[in-house]
N, C-alpha and C positions, 0 to 999 in steps of 0.2 A: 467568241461571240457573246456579246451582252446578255444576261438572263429577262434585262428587262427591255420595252417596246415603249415606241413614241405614246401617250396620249394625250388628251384634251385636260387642261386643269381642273374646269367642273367635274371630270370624271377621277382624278386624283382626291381632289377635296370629298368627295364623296365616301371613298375610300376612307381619308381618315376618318373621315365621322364617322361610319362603322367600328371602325377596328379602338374606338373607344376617345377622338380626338375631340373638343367641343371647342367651340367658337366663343372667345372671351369677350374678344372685341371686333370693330371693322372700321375701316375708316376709308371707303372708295373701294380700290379692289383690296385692299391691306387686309388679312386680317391675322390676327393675332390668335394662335390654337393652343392649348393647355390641354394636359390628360395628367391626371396625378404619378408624381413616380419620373415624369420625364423633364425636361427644360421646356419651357415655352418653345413653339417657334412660329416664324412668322410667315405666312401664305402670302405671297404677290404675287398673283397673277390674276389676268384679266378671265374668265369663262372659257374662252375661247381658242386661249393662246396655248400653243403646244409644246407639251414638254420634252425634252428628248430622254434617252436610255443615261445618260454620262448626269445629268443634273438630277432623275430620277433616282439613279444610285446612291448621290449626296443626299440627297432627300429622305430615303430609306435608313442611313446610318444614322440621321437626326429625330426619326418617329417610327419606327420600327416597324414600316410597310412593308411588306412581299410580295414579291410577283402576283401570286395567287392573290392578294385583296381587291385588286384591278380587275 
């Protein structure tokens, strides 16, 4: 079983801005996150749109989220 659970992307992006992510740029839903130390990467999703456990995980190894920041 997965360590991580569906949620919402406003509640993902929130996440990273905690755990140290800033918002460089936006362009629509696009936006573009930077934290020193890591590679950019880019947030597409719409507020609302749900993420699942399997593209959360991908997500996790590119910005270094954990279960618990959720």
């Amino acid at each position: 079983m997965s360590r991580w659970r569906s949620v919402k992307a406003r509640r993902l992006l929130a996440a990273l801005l905690r755990i140290g992510w800033e918002v460089a740029w936006q362009s629509g839903s696009h936006r573009r996150l930077r934290r020193p130390g890591w590679p950019n990467y880019t947030f597409a999703f719409h507020d609302n749109d749900e993420v699942g456990p399997g593209l959360l995980a991908q997500i996790a190894k590119k910005t270094g989220i954990e279960p618990e920041d959720l």
